[in-house]
Each structure stands twice: as structure tokens, then as C-alpha cells.
C-alpha positions in Angstrom: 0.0 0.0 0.0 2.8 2.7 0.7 4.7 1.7 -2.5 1.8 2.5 -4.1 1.0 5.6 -2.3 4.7 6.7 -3.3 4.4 5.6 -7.0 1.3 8.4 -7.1 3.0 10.9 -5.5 5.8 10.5 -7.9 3.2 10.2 -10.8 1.6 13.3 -9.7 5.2 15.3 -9.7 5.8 14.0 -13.0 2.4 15.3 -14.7 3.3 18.6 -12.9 2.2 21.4 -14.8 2.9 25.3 -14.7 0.0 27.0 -13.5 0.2 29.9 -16.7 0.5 28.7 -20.3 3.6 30.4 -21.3 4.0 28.1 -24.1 2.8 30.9 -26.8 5.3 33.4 -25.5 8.3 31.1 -25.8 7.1 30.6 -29.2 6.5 34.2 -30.0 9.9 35.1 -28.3 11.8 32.3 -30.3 10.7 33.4 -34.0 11.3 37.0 -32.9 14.9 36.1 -32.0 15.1 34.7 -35.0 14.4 37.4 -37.1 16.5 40.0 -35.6 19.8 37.2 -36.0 19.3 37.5 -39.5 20.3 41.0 -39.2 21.8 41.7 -35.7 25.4 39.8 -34.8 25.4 39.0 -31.3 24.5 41.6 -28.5 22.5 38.8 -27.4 22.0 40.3 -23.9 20.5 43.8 -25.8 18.0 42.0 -27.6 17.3 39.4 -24.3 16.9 42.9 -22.2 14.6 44.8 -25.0 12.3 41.9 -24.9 11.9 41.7 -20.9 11.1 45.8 -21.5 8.2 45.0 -24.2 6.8 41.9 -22.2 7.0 44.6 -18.7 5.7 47.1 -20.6 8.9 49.2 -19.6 10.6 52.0 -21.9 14.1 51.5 -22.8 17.5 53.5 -22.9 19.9 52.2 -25.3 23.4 53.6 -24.5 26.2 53.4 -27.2 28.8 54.9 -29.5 27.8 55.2 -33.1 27.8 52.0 -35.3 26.7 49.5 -32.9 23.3 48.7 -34.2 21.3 50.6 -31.7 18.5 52.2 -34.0 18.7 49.0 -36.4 18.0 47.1 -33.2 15.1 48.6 -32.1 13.9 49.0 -36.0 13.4 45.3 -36.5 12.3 44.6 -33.3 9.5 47.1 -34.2 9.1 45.5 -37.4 8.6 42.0 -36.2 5.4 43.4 -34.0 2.5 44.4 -36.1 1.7 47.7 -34.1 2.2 50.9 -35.3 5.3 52.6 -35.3 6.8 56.0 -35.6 10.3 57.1 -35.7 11.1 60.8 -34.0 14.9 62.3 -34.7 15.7 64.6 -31.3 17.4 67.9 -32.7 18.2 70.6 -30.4 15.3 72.9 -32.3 12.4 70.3 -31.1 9.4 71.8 -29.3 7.1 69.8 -27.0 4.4 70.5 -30.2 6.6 68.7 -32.5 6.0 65.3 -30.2 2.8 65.5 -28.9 0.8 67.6 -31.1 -1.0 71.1 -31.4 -4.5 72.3 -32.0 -4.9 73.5 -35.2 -8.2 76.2 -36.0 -10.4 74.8 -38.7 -11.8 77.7 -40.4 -14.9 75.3 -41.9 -15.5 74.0 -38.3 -14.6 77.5 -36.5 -13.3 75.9 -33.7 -10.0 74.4 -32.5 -8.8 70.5 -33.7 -6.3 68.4 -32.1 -3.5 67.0 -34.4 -1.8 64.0 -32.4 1.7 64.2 -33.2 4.5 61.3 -33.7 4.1 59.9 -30.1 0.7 58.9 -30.6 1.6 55.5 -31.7 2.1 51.8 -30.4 6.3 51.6 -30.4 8.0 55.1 -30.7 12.0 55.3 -31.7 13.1 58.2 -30.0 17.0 58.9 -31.9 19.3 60.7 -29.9 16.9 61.5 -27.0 19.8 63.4 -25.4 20.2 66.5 -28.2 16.3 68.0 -27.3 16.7 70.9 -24.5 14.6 70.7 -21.4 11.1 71.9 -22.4 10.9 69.2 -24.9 12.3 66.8 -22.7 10.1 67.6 -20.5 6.7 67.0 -22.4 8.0 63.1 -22.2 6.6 62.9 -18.4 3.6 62.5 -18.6 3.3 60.9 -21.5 5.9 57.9 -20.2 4.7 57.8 -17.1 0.9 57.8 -17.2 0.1 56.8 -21.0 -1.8 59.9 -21.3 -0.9 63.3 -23.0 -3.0 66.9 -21.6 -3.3 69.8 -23.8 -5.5 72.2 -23.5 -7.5 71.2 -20.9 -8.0 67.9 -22.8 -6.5 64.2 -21.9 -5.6 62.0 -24.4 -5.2 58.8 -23.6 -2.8 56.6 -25.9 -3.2 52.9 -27.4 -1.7 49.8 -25.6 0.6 48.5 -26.2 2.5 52.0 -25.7 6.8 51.7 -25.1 9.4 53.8 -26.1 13.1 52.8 -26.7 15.1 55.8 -26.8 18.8 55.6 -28.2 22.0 58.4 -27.0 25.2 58.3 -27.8 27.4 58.8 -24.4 30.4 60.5 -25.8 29.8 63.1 -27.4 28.6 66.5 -25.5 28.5 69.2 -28.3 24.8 69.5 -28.7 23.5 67.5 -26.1 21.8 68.1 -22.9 21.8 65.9 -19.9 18.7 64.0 -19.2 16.5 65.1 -15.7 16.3 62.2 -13.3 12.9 62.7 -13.4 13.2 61.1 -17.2 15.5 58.6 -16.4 13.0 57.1 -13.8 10.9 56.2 -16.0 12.9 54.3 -18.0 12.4 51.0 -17.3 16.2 49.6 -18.4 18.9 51.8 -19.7 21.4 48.9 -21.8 24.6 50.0 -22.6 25.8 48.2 -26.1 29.5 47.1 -26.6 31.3 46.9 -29.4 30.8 43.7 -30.9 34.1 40.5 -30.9 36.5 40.2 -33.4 34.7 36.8 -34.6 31.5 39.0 -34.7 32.7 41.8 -36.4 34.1 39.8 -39.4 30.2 38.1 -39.3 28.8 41.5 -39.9 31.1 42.2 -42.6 30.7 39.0 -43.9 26.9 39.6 -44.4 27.4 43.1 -45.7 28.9 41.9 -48.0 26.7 39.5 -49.4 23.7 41.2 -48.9 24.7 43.9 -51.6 21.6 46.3 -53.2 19.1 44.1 -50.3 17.7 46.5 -47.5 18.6 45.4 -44.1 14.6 45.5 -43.1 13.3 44.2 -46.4 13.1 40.2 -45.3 11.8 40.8 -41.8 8.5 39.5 -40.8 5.6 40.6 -38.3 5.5 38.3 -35.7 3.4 39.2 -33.0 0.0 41.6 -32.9 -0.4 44.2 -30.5 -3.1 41.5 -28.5 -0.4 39.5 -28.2 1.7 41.8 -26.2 -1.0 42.7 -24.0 -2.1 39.4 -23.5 1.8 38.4 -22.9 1.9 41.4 -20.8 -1.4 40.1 -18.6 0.6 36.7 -18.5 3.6 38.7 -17.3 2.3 40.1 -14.1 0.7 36.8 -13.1 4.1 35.1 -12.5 4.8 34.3 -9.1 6.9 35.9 -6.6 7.5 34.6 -3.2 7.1 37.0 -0.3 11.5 36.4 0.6 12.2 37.3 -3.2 10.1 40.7 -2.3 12.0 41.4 0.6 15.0 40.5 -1.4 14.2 43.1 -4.0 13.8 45.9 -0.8 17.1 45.2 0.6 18.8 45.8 -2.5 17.2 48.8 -3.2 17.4 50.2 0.4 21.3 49.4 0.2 21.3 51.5 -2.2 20.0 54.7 0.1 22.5 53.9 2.8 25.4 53.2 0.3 28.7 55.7 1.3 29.5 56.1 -2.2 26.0 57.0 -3.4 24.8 60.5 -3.5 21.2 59.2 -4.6 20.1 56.1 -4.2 17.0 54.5 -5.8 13.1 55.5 -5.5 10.3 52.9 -5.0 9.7 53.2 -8.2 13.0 51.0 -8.9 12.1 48.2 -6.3 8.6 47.9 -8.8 10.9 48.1 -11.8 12.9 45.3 -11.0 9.9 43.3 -9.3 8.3 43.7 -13.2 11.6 43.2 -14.6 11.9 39.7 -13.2 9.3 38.5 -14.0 10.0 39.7 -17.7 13.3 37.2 -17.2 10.9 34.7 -15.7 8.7 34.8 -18.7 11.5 34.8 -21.2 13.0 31.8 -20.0 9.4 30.2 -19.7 9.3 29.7 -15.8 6.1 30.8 -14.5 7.8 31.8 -11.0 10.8 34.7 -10.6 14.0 33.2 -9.1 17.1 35.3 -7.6 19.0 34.6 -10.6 16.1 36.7 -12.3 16.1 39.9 -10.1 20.1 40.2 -10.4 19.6 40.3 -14.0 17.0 42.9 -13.2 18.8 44.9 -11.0 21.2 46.6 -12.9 19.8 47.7 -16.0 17.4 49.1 -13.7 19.5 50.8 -11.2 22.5 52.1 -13.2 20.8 55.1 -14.6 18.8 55.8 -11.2 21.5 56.1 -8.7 24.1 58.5 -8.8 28.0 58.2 -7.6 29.1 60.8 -5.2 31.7 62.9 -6.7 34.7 61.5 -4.9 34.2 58.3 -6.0 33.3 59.0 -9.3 36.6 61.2 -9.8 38.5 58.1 -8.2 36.7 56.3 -11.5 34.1 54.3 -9.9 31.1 53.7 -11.8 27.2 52.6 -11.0 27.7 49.4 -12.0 30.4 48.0 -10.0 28.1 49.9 -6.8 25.5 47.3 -7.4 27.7 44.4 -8.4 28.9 44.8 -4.9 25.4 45.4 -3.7 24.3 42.8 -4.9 27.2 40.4 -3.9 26.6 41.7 -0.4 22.4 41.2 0.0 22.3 37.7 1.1 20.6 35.5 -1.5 17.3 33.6 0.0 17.0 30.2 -0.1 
């Protein structure tokens, strides 16, 4: 009788199940993956991160020099989503009108009509974020934060799925301006790109050359619909977190308050951001439960652009990222 009691219980561990059907988005993920190979050479932890952002419904920062397939990146991974799409170049003449919109007086109507600007769209490509002064940067708030744009008196509320990824180029300062913190906290990640390996470089010059007159975008399929990310998204939020993962998330982010070599630690806003975050990782790796692995991949991308270096340390050369690698290696991990 107990040997057969066992051989159920071992039955019943074997036809274990997750409790979400993630099965779709591991499929959808795959093919999109796919595409953007064809085109992209490596930078596999860029395209991992951009895909968490989408599935969290989190705007991105892409940091990197010139050349290193930011703007392509984000092109095709717009391109494999059947959403719409709009494109807006930041030049240091951009007014908040230029983005958002202005109302224009119809002289049929006699009265005032709103024409929705460039950000009324699905998956906005903002290029070189960092060369628009502060009164343009600052019509971004609201519209980042709540999903909602008010002119006039009137509030527009934008479609779902709504993310922007917003490129800069960290170098150069002639014509830039710095972004608020205010802005940066409400980017979701901020990914820094690296030049790509000598074995990958000779790959993308490889395929350069054989692609010849073809357009880089011209063989790239739609993937996904814009249900699809919402309904991934809804799938997203229903992964499971256990209550010593939570706290786990709040001590690293309350280290970084009481850190000596941080002037400005992070906001509860970045505890929710990684919470999301993981469970984007989660998702992406088809679990339907967030693990500690998880939130340490969360944790910088979301904290690096948040938290800022006092000046002595930063003069001594010490950056963001090795603050929360030691953070982190310091916040015992639950078991």
C-alpha cells in the first residue's frame, strides 16, 4: 500500500504542470529572435533585455557609441510586431508641439482641432533623446509615465501596447543636454551596447557583404499583434513571486539609500521596476515563478541610470555598476 502511495505521488510530480500557459510566448519570443539574427550579430544580452522591456511594458534607454546597431535594433524589433510605429529624430530645435501635437483652428469647423503628433503610436523610436533641450524633454513625463498626453484642458489617452526605446550616444557633448532624473526614472532599463568581438565583427562584414543592393529590413517578418503583447503582458504580471524574493528586491534597493558612495540612491519606483523586470526574465525563460537569478539580472539595467555616484568616487573612477555588483554580492541570497 505505501509503495503504491509513493508511486502516485511520484506520478503526480511527474504530470506537474505550470499554472500559466507560457507556451505561446516562448514561441513568440523564439521566431522574434530569429528574425532579428538574420540581421543583428550577437549583442544577445541587448536584444534578451529589450524583450523583458516589451513583455513589462517598460521604456528603454539604449546607450552606445555610433555604429553599434542601436537604432537598427530597435527598427526590426519594431518591425517583427504588427503595431504601429513612428520614428522621431531629437534635434536641439524640437518643441514639445513637435512630439505630442498642437491644436490647429479649422476655419470650416470655426473651432480648434487636435493633431496627435509622432508619439501617438504603439512603439515610438526616439533617436538621440539626449540633443532635445529641457522643455521638450520635459513634455515626455507625462506621457511615459501615465500613458496619457493633456493639452488644453483635454487628456488623451494613448493605445496599448505603448513603449518607447530611446537611443543616446554617451560620448559626445556638443549638442546634447543631460537628461532630468525625473526622465531617467521612467525608463524602465537603460542597456549600454558594446562593441561587438573580433569573430562577430568579421560576421557582420561578412553579411554586408553578401547582402549587396538588399535592404537590411526588407526580409523581416511581423510576428506578434499588438493583442499578443498585451495578453503576454497580462501573462507577465501573473508570474509568481514569493514573499523572501520581495523582501530581497527591498534590501537591495534600500542598500542603495544607505550606500557611502551613493549620492542618490534609488526611488520605489526601482524596487517595482525590478519586481516587473523579473518576472519579464521569468517569462523569457518560460518559468512561471521569478528566481534570484532573475532579479540580479533585473537589477542593474534598472538601477545604473537611477542612482548616482558621489563625486569623490566617481573622480576616483568608480562607476554605477560595479556599486551594485557589490550590492548585490553583499544582499544575502534567499534560499
Amino acid at each position: 500500500m505505501e509503495n503504491h502511495n509513493e508511486s502516485e505521488i511520484t506520478e503526480s510530480n511527474l504530470n506537474f504542470q505550470a499554472r500559466l500557459n507560457l507556451a505561446p510566448l516562448s514561441e513568440g519570443v523564439a521566431k522574434i529572435k530569429k528574425e532579428l539574427e538574420t540581421v543583428i550579430v550577437g549583442q544577445q544580452k541587448m536584444i534578451d533585455q529589450l524583450l523583458v522591456a516589451i513583455l513589462s511594458n517598460g521604456h528603454v534607454l539604449i546607450e552606445g557609441v555610433p555604429g553599434v546597431a542601436k537604432t537598427i535594433t530597435a527598427k526590426i524589433l519594431a518591425k517583427t510586431i504588427s503595431v504601429d510605429f513612428s520614428r522621431i529624430q531629437f534635434t536641439p530645435d524640437l518643441m514639445p508641439s513637435d512630439i505630442l501635437g498642437t491644436s490647429v483652428f479649422d476655419l470650416k469647423k470655426s473651432e480648434f482641432e487636435f493633431k496627435k503628433g509622432p508619439i501617438f503610436s504603439n512603439l515610438i523610436l526616439i533617436d538621440e533623446i539626449n540633443r532635445a533641450p529641457a522643455k521638450t524633454q520635459a513634455a515626455l513625463f507625462e506621457v511615459m509615465e501615465e500613458r496619457q498626453i493633456t493639452i488644453d484642458g483635454n487628456t488623451y489617452t494613448l493605445d496599448t501596447p505603448f513603449i518607447v526605446m530611446a537611443t543616446q550616444n554617451p560620448i559626445e557633448q556638443e549638442g546634447t543636454y543631460r537628461l532630468p532624473e525625473a526622465q531617467l526614472d521612467r525608463f524602465l532599463f537603460k542597456i549600454n551596447v558594446d562593441y561587438p568581438k573580433l569573430n562577430e565583427e568579421m560576421d557582420i562584414l561578412q553579411r554586408e557583404h553578401l547582402m549587396q543592393n538588399n535592404g537590411k529590413l526588407d526580409n523581416i517578418n511581423a510576428i506578434l499583434s499588438g493583442n499578443d503583447i498585451k495578453h503576454f503582458q497580462e501573462l507577465v504580471k501573473q508570474i509568481i513571486v514569493e514573499a523572501h524574493l520581495l523582501e530581497y528586491i527591498a534590501k537591495i534597493v534600500v542598500n542603495t539609500r544607505e550606500n557611502a558612495f551613493i549620492y542618490l540612491g534609488a526611488s520605489p519606483r526601482a524596487s517595482i521596476a525590478i519586481l516587473n523586470a523579473a518576472k519579464g526574465f521569468a517569462a523569457l525563460r518560460g518559468r512561471d515563478f521569478v528566481t534570484p537569478e532573475d532579479i540580479k539580472d533585473a537589477a542593474i539595467p534598472v538601477l545604473q541610470h537611477r542612482i548616482i555616484v558621489t563625486p569623490e568616487r566617481e573622480m576616483e573612477g568608480v562607476t554605477s555598476v560595479e556599486i551594485i555588483h557589490q550590492i548585490i554580492d553583499s544582499v544575502e541570497v534567499p534560499r
